[in-house]
N, C-alpha and C positions, 0 to 999 in steps of 0.2 A: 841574927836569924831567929824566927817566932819559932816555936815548937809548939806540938801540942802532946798532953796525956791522952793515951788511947790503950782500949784491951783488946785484942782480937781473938774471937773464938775459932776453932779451929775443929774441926770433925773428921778423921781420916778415915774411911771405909775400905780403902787398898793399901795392903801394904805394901806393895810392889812401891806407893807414891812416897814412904817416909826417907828413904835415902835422900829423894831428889828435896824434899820440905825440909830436911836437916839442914841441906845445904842453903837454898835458901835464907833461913835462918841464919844461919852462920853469917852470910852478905850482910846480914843488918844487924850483928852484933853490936855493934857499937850504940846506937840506940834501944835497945833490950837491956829494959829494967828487971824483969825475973820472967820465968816461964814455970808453969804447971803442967806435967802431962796425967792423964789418967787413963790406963789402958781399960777398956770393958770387955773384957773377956768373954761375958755371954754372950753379948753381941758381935766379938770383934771387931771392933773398932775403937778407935782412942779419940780421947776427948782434949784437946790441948788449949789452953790460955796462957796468950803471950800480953803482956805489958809493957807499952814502949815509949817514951820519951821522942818524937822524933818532927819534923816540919811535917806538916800536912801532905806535903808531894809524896814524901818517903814515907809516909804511913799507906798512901793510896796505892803506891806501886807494890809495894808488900803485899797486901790484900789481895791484890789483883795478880799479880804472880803465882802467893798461896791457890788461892781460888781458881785457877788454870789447870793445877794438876789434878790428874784422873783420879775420880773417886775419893777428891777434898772438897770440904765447903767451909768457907771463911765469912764471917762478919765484923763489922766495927762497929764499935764504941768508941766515939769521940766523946774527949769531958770537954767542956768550957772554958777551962784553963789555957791559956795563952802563957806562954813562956817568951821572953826573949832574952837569948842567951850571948 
C-alpha cells in the first residue's frame, strides 16, 4: 500500500465543532504521526496541525470530513514522498 506524508492545517472558529473534529481524529489515529493544537484566545479560535502518514484516499477523506464541520477550515499539504509499506 503507497502512503503518503502530509500536514493538515486545521482552523476551528466554533467550538460547538471540537467534540465532533476530536472524534474524527480519533477514526484516523492509527495514521497520525503527532498533532499540535494552539488555542488563540484573542481571537478564539484554535489553530491545529495534524501530521499523518497515510494513502492518499485516507488523507483526502480526512480533509474533507474535517472541512465539513461548521465553523472548520482544513488544507493540505502533500510532500512528495511516496512510501510503500
Amino acid at each position: 500500500m503507497e502512503t503518503r506524508v502530509a500536514v493538515i492545517s486545521i482552523i476551528v472558529e466554533k467550538e460547538s465543532s471540537v467534540e465532533p473534529l476530536n472524534n474524527i481524529l480519533h477514526q484516523y489515529s492509527e495514521y497520525i504521526i503527532g498533532r499540535m493544537g494552539v488555542p488563540y484566545r484573542q481571537k478564539n479560535i484554535s489553530i491545529i496541525s495534524i501530521a499523518i502518514d497515510a494513502p492518499q484516499d485516507k488523507i483526502s477523506t480526512l480533509a474533507g470530513k474535517i472541512g465539513n464541520l461548521d465553523g472548520v477550515s482544513a488544507k493540505t499539504a502533500l510532500s512528495g514522498v511516496i512510501s510503500n509499506e
